[in-house]
C-alpha positions in Angstrom: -86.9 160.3 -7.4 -85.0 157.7 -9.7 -81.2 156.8 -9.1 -78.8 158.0 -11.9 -78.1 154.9 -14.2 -74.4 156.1 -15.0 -72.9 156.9 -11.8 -72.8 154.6 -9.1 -69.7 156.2 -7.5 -70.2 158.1 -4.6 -69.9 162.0 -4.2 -69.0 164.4 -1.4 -70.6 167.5 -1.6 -68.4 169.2 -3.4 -68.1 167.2 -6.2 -71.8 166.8 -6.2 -72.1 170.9 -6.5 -69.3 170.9 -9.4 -71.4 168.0 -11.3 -74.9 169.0 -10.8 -74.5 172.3 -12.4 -73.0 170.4 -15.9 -76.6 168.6 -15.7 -79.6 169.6 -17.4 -82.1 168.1 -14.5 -81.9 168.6 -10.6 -80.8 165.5 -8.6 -80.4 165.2 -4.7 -77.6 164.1 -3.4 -78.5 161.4 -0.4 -76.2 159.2 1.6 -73.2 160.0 -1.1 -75.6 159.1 -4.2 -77.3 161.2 -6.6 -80.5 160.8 -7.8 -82.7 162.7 -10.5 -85.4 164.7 -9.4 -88.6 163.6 -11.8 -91.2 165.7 -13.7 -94.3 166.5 -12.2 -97.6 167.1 -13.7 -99.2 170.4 -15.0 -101.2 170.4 -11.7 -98.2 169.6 -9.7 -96.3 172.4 -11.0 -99.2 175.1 -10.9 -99.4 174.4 -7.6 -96.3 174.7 -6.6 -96.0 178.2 -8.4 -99.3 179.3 -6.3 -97.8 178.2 -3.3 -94.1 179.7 -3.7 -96.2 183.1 -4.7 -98.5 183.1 -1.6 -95.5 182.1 0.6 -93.2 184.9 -1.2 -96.2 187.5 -1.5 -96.7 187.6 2.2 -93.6 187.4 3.4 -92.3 190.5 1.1 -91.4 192.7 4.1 -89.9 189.9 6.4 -86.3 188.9 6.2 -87.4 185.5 5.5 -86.3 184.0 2.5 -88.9 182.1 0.1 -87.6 179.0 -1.9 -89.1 177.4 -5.0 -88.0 173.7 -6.2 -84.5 175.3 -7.3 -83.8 176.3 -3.6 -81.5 172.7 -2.6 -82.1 172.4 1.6 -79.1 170.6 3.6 -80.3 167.9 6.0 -78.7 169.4 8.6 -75.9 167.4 10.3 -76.0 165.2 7.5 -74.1 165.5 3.6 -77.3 165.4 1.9 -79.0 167.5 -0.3 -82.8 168.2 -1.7 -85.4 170.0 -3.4 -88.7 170.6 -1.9 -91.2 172.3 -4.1 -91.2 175.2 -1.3 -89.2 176.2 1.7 -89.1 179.5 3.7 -86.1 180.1 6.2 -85.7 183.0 8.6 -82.7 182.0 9.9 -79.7 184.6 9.7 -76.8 182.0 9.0 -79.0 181.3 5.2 -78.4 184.9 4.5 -74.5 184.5 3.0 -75.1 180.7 1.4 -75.1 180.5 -2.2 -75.4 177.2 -3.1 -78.2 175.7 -0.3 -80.1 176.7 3.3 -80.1 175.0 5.9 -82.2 176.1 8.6 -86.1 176.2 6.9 -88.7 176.7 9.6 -91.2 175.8 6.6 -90.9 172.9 3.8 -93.5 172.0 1.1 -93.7 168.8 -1.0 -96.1 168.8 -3.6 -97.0 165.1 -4.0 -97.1 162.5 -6.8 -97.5 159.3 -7.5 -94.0 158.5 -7.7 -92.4 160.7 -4.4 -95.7 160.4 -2.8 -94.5 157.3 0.3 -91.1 159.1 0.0 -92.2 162.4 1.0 -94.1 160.6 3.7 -91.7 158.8 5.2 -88.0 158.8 5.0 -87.6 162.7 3.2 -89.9 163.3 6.5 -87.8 161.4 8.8 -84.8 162.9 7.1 -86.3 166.6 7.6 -87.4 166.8 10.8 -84.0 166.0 12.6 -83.6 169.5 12.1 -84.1 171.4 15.1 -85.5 174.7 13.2 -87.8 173.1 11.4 -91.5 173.8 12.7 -93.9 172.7 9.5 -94.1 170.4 6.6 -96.7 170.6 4.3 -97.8 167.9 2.1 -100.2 169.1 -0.8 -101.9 166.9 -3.1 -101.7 167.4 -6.3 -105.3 165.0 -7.1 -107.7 166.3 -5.1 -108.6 169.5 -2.6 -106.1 168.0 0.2 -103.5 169.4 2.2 -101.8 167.6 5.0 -99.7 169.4 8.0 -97.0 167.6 10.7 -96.2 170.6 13.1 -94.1 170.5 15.8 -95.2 171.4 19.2 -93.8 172.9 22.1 -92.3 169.4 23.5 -90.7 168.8 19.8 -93.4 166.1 18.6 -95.0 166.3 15.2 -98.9 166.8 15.2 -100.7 165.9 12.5 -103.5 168.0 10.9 -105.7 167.1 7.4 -107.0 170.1 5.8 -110.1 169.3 3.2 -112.2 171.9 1.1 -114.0 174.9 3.3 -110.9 174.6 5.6 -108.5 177.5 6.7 -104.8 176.4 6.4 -102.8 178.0 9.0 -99.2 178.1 8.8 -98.2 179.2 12.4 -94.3 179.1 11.4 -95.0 182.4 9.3 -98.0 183.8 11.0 -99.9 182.7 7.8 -103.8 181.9 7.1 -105.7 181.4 4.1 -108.9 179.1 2.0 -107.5 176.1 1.5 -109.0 176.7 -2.1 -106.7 179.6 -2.2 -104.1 176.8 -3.6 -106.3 175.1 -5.9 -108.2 178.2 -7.8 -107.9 176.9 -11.6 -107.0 173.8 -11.4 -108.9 170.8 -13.2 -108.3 167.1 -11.8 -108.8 164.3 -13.7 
């Protein structure tokens, strides 16, 4: 995530809606500033698309709503906006919203080299004030390596690493599968 060079001004949400969709790139809006969203790899982005399908694919017949990196999330109780590579929300009161969700029970960051300590720490911080939100996945975009903060009965966040031969499971969607299931096809350097 870079900041915008040209626009130091701040922006309520609104105007941050009205401006983003004259833009050619995604940008998150956080604490009033926007910043753009940067490329990823071919690996990070082939992930993410076998990810988003597997989360879509078996949720078909749920009323759950899959989101890909277009899909903004609002950090609840907050003005600020973002784009994880996946979300999934089951949550009624995303049904009618048009231009964000804001109650994901599931959110997915694909990591790079750039976002990676971001995505770690203060996106995390940032997401998991929200109440509703019961996973996040971090997936590595290098290797065979998918990390998983989960949130237990008490409301703390458990950490579990998931490494070749493992069995991911995605208790927040009643979802299981190969860890390889995510990495079939893809070549790392």
């Amino acid at each position: 995530m870079v900041a915008v060079k040209d626009s130091f001004r701040r922006f309520t949400p609104a105007e941050y809606f009205v401006w983003e969709e004259q833009q050619l790139e995604r940008h998150e809006l956080i604490d009033g500033r926007v910043y753009a969203m940067s490329g990823g790899t071919i690996n990070h982005g082939r992930i993410s698309i076998k990810i988003t399908s597997m989360l879509d694919s078996h949720l078909d017949n749920s009323h759950c709503i899959t989101g890909n990196s277009d899909v903004r999330i609002n950090i609840l109780e907050t003005t600020d906006y973002s784009y994880p590579d996946a979300s999934v929300t089951c949550d009624e009161r995303d049904k009618s919203g048009t231009q964000y969700i804001a109650y994901p029970c599931l959110i997915v960051e694909v990591l790079s080299d750039s976002t990676e300590a971001y995505d770690r720490s203060e996106k995390f911080y940032r997401y998991r004030r929200n109440p509703i939100l019961q996973e996040y996945v971090l997936v590595s975009a290098k290797s065979i390596s998918i990390d998983l903060y989960r949130k237990n009965d008490d409301g703390e966040w458990i950490f579990t690493q998931y490494r070749t031969g493992d069995i991911v499971e995605l208790r927040s969607i009643d979802l299981s599968f190969p860890i390889e299931q995510v990495y079939r096809g893809i070549v790392f350097e």
